[in-house]
C-alpha positions as CSV (number, residue, x, y, z in Angstrom):
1,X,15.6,-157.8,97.1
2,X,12.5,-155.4,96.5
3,X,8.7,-157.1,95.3
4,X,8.4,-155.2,92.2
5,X,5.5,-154.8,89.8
6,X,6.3,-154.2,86.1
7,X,3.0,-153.4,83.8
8,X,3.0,-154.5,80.1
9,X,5.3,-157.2,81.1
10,X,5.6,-159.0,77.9
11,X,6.1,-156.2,75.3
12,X,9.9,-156.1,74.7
13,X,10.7,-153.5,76.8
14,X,8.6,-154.8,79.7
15,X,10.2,-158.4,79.1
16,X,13.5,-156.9,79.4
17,X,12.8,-155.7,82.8
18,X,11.2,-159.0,84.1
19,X,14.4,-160.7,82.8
20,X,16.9,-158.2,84.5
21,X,14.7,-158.0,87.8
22,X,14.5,-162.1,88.4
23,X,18.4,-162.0,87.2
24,X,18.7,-159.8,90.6
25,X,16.5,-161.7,92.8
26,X,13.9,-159.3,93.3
27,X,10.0,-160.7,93.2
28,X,8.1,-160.2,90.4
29,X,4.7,-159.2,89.7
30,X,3.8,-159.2,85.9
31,X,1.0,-157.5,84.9
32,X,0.3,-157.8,81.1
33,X,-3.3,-158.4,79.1
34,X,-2.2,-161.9,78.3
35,X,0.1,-163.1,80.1
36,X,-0.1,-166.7,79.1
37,X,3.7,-166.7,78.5
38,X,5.2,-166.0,81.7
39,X,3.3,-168.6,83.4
40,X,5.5,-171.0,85.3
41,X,8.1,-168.8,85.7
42,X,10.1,-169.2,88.9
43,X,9.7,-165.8,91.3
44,X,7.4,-164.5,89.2
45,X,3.5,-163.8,90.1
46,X,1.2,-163.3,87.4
47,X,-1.9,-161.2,87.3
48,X,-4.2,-160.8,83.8
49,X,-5.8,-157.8,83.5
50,X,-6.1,-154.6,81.6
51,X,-4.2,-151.1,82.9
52,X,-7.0,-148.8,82.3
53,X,-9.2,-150.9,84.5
54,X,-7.9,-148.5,88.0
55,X,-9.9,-150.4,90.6
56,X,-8.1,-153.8,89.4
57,X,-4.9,-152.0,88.9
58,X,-4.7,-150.5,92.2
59,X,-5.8,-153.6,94.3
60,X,-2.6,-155.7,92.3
61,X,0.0,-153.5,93.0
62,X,-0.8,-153.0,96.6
63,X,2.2,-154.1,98.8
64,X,4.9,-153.8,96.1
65,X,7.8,-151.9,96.7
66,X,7.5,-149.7,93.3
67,X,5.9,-149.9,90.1
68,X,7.9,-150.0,86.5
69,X,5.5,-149.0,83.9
70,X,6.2,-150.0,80.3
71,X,3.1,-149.7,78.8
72,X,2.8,-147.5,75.2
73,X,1.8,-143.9,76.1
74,X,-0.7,-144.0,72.9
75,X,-2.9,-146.6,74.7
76,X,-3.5,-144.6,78.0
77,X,-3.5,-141.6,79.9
78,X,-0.8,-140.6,82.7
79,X,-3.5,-141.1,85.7
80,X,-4.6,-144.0,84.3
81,X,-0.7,-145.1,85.7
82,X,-0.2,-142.3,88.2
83,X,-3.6,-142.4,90.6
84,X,-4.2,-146.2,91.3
85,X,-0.2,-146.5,92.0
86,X,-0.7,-143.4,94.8
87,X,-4.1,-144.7,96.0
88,X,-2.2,-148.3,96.4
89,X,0.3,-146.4,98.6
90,X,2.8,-147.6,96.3
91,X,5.9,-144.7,96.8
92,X,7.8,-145.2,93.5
93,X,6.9,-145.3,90.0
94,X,9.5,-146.2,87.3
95,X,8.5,-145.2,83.6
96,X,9.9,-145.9,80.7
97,X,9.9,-143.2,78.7
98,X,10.8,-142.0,75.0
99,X,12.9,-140.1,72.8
100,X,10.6,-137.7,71.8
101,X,11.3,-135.3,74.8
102,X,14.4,-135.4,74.2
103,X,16.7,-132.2,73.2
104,X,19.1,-132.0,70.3
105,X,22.2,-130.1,70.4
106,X,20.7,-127.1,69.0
107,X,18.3,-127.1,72.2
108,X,15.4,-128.5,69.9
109,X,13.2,-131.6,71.1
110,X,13.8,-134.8,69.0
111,X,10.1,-134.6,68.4
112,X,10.1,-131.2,67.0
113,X,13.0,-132.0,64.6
114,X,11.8,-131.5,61.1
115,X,13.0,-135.5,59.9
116,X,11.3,-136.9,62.8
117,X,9.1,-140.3,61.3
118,X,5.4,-139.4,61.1
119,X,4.2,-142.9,61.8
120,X,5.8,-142.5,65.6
121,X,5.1,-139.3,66.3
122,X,1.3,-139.9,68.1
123,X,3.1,-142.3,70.7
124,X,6.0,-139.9,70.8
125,X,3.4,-136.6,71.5
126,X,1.8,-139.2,74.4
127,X,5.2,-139.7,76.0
128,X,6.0,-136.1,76.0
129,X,2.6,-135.7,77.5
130,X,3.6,-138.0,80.2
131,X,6.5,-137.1,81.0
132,X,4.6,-133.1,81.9
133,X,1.9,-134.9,83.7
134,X,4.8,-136.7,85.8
135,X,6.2,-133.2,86.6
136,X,3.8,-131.6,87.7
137,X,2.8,-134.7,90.3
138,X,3.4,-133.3,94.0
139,X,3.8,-136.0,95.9
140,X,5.1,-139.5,94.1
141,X,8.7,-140.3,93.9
142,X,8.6,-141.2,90.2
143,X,11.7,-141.7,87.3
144,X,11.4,-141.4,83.7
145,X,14.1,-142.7,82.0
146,X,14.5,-142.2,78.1
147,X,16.0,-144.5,75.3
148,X,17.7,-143.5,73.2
149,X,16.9,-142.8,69.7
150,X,16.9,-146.2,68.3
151,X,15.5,-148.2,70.7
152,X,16.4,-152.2,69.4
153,X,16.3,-155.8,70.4
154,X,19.6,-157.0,70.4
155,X,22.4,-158.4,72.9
156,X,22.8,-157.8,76.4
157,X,26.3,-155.8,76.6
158,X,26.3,-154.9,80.4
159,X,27.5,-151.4,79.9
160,X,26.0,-148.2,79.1
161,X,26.3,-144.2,79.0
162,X,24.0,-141.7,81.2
163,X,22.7,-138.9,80.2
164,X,19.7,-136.1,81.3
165,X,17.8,-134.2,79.0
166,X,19.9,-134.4,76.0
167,X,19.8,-137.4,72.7
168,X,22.9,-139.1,73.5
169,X,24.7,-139.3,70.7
170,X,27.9,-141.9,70.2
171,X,31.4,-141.0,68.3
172,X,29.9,-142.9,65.6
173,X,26.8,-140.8,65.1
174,X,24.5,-143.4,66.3
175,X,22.0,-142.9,69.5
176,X,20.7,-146.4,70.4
177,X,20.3,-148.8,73.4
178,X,19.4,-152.3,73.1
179,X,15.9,-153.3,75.6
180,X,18.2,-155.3,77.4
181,X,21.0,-152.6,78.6
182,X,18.1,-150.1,79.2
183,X,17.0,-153.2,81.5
184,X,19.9,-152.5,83.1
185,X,20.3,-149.5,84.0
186,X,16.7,-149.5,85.2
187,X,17.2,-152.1,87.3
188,X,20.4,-150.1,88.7
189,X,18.0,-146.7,89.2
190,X,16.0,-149.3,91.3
191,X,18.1,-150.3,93.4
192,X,20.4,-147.5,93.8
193,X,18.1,-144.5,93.3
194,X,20.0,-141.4,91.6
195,X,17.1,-139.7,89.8
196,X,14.2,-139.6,92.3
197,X,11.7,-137.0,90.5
198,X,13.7,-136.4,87.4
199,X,13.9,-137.9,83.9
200,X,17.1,-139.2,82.3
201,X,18.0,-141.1,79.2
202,X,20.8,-144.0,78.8
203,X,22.4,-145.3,75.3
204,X,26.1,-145.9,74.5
């Protein structure tokens, strides 16, 4: 059992995580603006406050085991994440990441595709943005791990597909993972690191 902390622990990614890590045992720190809603919850501390503020972000993940960031890339910069994590002497950072990095088959990024929806492609450019910051850090032992493309609410299957750099794509032409599988296999990367440094992406 690890003390985690997951910030932006009530958007439906980071919810996904909190459910997953408290299905495991681990302890829970949720760190979310308003976190009225996971109050009460067994295993779970709470802590209100906002990720850009470092000083408070640094002091409330100090003693965790690692971090698992879901917060939306548009809304803050990679140190914002990166520094107060490193000051806290925290030694991993999980990140969940996007689809935009991504490559296609023909070796293009998903983002660069020429169908790719306007409307995402400022939080898409920010997570691409992060992901660069993240590998070019020298010293934290971080993971990026990347949805697929459709990236949906929806049931909890238990199984999914790995991939690295490359859209997964499945026999039916689909590339999606549901919040709760991608739970899953962050949760399993956790626990059983396999992609210390690196990004990878997970669908079915």
């Amino acid at each position: 059992m690890s003390k985690i902390a997951i910030i932006g622990a009530t958007g439906r990614a980071g919810s996904q995580l909190l459910e997953e890590a408290l299905r495991r045992g681990h302890s829970v720190l949720a760190i979310a603006r308003d976190p009225s809603k996971l109050q009460g919850r067994d295993g779970v501390i709470v802590r209100a406050l906002d990720a850009k503020d470092s000083a408070a972000l640094q002091a409330a993940v100090a003693g965790v085991d690692a971090v698992l960031s879901a917060v939306h890339f548009s809304t803050i910069e990679p140190q914002a994440i990166i520094e107060p994590v490193k000051r806290a002497g925290v030694k991993r950072l999980l990140v969940v990441g996007g689809a935009g990095s991504l490559l296609l088959p023909s070796g293009h990024r998903v983002i660069d595709s020429p169908d790719f929806p306007e409307a995402y492609k400022a939080e898409a450019s920010a997570g691409v943005h992060f992901l660069d910051v993240l590998r070019q850090e020298p010293t934290l032992d971080w993971t990026f791990l990347s949805p697929s493309a459709e990236f949906v609410e929806g049931e909890r299957r238990g199984h999914y597909v790995l991939g690295k750099d490359h859209l997964l794509i499945g026999a039916d032409g689909k590339s999606w993972i549901t919040f709760a599988d991608f739970a899953i296999a962050m949760l399993d990367e956790l626990e059983k690191p396999a992609h210390s440094r690196q990004r990878f992406t997970v669908g079915y």
